[in-house]
C-alpha positions in Angstrom: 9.7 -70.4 44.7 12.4 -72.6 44.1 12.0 -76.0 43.2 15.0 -78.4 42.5 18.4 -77.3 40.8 18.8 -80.0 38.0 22.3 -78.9 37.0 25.0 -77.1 35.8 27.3 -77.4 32.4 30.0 -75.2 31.8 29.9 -72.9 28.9 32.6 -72.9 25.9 34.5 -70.5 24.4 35.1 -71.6 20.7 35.9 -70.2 17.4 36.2 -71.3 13.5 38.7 -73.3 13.0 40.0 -70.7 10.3 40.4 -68.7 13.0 44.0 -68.1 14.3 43.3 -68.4 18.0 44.5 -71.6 19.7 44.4 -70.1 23.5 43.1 -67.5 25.8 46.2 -66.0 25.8 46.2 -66.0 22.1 42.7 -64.5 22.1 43.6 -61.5 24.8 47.0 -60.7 22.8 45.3 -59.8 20.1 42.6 -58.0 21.4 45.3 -55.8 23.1 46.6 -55.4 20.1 43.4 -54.5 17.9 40.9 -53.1 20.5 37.5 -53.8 19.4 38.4 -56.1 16.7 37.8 -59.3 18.9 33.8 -59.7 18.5 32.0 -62.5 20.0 28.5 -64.3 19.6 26.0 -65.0 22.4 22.5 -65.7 22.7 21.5 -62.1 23.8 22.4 -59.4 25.7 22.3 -60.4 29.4 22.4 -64.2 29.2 24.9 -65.6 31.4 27.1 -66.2 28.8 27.2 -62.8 27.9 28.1 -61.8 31.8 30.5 -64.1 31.9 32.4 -62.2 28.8 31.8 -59.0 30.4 33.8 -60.4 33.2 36.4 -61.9 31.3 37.4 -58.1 29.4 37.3 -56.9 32.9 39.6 -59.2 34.3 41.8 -59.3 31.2 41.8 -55.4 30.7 40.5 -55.7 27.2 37.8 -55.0 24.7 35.9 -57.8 23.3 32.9 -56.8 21.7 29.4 -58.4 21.7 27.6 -59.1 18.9 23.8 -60.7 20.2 21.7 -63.0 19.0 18.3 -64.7 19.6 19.1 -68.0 20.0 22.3 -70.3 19.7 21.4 -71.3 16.2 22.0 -68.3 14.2 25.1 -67.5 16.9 26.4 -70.8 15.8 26.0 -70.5 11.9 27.8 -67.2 12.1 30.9 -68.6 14.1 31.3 -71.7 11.8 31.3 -69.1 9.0 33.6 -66.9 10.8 31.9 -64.3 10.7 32.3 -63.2 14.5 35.5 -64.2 16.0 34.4 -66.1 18.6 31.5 -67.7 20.3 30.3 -68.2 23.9 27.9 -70.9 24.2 26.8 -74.1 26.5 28.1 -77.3 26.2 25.1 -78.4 24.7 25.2 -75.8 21.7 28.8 -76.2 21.3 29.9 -80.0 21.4 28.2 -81.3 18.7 30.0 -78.9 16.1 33.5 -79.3 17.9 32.8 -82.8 17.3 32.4 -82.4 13.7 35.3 -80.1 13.7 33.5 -77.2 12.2 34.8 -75.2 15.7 37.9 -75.2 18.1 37.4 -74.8 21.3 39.6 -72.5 23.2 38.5 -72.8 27.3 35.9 -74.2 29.2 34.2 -71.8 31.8 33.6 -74.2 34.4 35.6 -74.7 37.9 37.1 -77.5 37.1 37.2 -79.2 33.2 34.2 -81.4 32.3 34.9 -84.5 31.9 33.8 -85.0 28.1 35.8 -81.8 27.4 38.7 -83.2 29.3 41.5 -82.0 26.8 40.4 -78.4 26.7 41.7 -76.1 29.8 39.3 -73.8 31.7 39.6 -70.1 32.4 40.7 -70.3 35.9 43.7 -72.7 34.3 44.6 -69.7 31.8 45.5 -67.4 34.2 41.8 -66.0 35.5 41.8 -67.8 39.2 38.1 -68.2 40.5 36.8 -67.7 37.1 33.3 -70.2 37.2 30.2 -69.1 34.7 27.3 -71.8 34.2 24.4 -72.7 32.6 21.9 -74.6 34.8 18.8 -75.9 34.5 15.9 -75.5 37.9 12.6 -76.1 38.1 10.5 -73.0 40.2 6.7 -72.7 41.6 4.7 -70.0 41.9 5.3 -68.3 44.8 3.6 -69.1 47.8 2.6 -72.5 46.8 2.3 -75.1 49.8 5.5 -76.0 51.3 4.6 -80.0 51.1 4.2 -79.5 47.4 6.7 -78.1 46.6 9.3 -80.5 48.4 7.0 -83.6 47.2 7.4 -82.5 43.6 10.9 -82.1 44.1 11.1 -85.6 45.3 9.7 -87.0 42.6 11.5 -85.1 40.0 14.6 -86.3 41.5 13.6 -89.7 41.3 12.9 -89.5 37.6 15.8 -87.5 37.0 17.8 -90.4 38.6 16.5 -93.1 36.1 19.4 -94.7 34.7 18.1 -93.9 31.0 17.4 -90.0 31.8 20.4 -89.5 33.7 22.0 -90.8 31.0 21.3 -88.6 28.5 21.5 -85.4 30.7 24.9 -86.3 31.7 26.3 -87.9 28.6 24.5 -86.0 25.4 24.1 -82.2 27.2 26.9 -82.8 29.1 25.2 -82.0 32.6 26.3 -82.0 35.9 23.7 -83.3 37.9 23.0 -81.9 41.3 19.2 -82.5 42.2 19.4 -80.1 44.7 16.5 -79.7 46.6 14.5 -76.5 47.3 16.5 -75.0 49.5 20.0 -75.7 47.2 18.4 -74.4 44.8 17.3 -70.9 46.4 21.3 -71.0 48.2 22.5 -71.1 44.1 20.3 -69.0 42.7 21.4 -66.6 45.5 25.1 -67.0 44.2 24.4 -66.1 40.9 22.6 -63.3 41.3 24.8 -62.0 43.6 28.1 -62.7 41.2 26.2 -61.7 38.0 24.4 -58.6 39.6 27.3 -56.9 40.2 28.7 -57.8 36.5 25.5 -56.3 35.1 26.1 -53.0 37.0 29.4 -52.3 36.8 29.1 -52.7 32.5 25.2 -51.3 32.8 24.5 -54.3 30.9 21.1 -54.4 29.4 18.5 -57.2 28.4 16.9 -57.9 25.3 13.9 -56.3 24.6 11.2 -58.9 23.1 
């Protein structure tokens, strides 16, 4: 049972900064050119980030090629040494390297840019209207626990969540959105999602990872 929606960061699309790609356009150009050739890192097969590829090659009529991993640590050592040609990651996996400068980022993934990743354009800006892909963070119950304790919890979640100090470092180091939506936001976005990323996952027969 759903709980309380915490938030949502977009994801970005980066790449080595030996790399020669500078835009989406750039990126999509090639891969027209050299279908296949355009591989990308995410943190495993069926993770939102990889949907939200899948979606992109549809809408771009191209090839880009997964290459999965299990977790964004080894996805990101293998980006920064260029080994894949680009990576699809959260905010929070992403911004410390393009701080550093180890990776470019090409587009943001969100509806409209984040505002600590003001200079970088998103999807929907590069020619992909209505493009949105998210990570996001909920709390959930087992279901069929007691309506009162589920909405008291949520409450008080929310209230800690709201502390100047925690909200803080959601917003400003993992580059959250906050929403504290309550139980019955949360079950209208989880809704969304599945109903956007279900039909990604069939039309590409997109499988999980198998622990």
């Amino acid at each position: 049972d759903p709980v309380l929606l915490i938030g949502t960061a977009p994801y970005l699309i980066t790449t080595a900064k030996a790399k020669p790609y500078k835009t989406l356009a750039d990126v999509i150009a090639f891969a027209k050119d050299n279908p296949g050739k355009v591989s990308y890192a995410s943190v495993g097969s069926g993770s939102v980030g990889h949907l939200a590829m899948a979606l992109l090659s549809q809408r771009a009529n191209v090839k880009l090629t997964q290459v999965p991993y299990r977790g964004g640590g080894p996805a990101m050592n293998d980006a920064v040494a260029g080994h894949v040609e680009l990576l699809i990651g959260s905010t929070a996996l992403s911004m410390p390297q393009v701080d550093a400068g180890t990776i470019r980022p090409i587009v943001q993934t969100g509806k409209e840019r984040n505002q600590f990743i003001a200079q970088v354009p998103t999807v929907a800006e590069s020619g992909f209207p209505g493009f949105e892909a998210y990570a996001w963070w909920g709390i959930f119950a087992p279901a069929g626990t007691p309506k009162p304790v589920i909405e008291r919890f949520s409450n008080e979640m929310a209230a800690v969540l709201r502390e100047e100090r925690i909200a803080k470092q959601l917003v400003e180091t993992q580059q959250v959105s906050l929403t504290l939506g309550n139980p019955d936001a949360m079950r209208a976005f989880v809704s969304n999602q599945m109903q956007t990323w279900g039909k990604v996952v069939k039309d590409n027969n997109i499988k999980a990872d198998q622990n």
